[in-house]
C-alpha positions in Angstrom: 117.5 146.4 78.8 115.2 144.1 77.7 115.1 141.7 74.8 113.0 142.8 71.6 109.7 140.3 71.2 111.5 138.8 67.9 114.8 138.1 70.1 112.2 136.8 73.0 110.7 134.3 70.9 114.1 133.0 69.6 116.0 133.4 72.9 113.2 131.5 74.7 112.3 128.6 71.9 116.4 128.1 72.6 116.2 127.6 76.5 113.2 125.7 76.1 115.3 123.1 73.6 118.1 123.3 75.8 116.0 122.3 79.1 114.7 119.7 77.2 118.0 118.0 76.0 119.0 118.3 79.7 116.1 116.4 80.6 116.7 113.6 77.8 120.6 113.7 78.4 120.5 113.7 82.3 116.8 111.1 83.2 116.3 107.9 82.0 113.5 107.5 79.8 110.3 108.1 80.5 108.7 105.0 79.6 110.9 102.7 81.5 110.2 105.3 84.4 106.5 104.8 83.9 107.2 100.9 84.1 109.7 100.4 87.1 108.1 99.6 90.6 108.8 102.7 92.5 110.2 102.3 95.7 113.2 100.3 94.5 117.0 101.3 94.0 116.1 102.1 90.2 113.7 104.5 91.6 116.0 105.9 93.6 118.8 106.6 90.8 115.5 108.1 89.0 115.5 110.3 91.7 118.8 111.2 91.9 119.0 112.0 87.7 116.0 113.9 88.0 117.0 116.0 90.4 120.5 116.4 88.8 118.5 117.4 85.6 116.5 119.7 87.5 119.1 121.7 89.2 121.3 121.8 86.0 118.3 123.2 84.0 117.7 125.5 86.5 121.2 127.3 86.7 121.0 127.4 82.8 117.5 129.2 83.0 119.2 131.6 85.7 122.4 132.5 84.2 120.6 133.2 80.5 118.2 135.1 82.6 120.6 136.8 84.1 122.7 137.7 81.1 119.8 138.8 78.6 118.1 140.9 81.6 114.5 139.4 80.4 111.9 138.2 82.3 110.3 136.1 79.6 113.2 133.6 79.6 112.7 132.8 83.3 108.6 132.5 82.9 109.3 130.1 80.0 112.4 128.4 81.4 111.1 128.0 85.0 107.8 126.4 83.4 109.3 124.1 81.0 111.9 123.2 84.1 108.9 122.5 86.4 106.8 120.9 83.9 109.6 117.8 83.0 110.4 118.1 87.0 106.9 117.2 87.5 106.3 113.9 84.6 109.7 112.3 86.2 108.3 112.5 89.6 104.6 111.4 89.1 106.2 108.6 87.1 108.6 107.6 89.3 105.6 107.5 91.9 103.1 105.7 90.1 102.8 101.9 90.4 102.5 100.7 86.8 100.5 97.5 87.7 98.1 99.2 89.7 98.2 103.1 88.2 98.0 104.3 92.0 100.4 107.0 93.1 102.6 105.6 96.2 103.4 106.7 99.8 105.8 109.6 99.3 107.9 108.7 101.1 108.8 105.3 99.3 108.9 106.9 96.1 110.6 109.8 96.4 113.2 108.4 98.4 113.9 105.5 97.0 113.2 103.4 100.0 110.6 100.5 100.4 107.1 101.3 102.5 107.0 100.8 106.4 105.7 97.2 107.0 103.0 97.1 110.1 105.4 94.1 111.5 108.3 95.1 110.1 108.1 92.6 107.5 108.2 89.4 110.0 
């Protein structure tokens, strides 16, 4: 049984607070994301909270989901999840001197960018 649209919009402003908080409790801040050289060890721990954050937000959403029966707290859950998923990343990819987004591989994992020499 579904929730009623009042209970919808209550039960989902709720999940969407609570993703949040999980998101300021769990990531560094998102300024000092935006202004760390990715690549580095910090952006590694970056990494690491926001995919702690992620996967914690994401078993919320679920077992809410699960218990309510409703459909609307996964669409609103699983987007806000994704959305803050998605800031931490680009920032944690983004070289604030330049603004250019990084090799993916040296920003996601934490490790620095293949050298042509090997850094000789």
């Amino acid at each position: 049984m579904a929730l009623k649209p009042n209970e919808q919009i209550i039960v989902s402003a709720a999940i969407g607070t609570a993703v949040y908080s999980i998101f300021a409790l769990n990531a560094p801040n998102l300024a000092d994301v935006r202004a760390s050289a990715p690549g580095g060890a910090a952006s590694a721990n970056t990494h690491k909270s926001v995919k702690t954050a992620t996967w914690s937000s994401a078993l919320l959403v679920s077992g809410i989901g699960l218990l309510a029966k409703d459909p609307t707290i996964y669409i609103v859950g699983g987007l806000l999840t994704v959305v803050e998923a998605w800031k931490y990343h680009y920032a944690n990819a983004t070289d604030a001197a330049t603004g250019a987004v990084t090799a993916p591989g040296a920003a996601v994992s934490g490790q620095p960018a293949p050298t042509l020499n090997g850094g000789y």
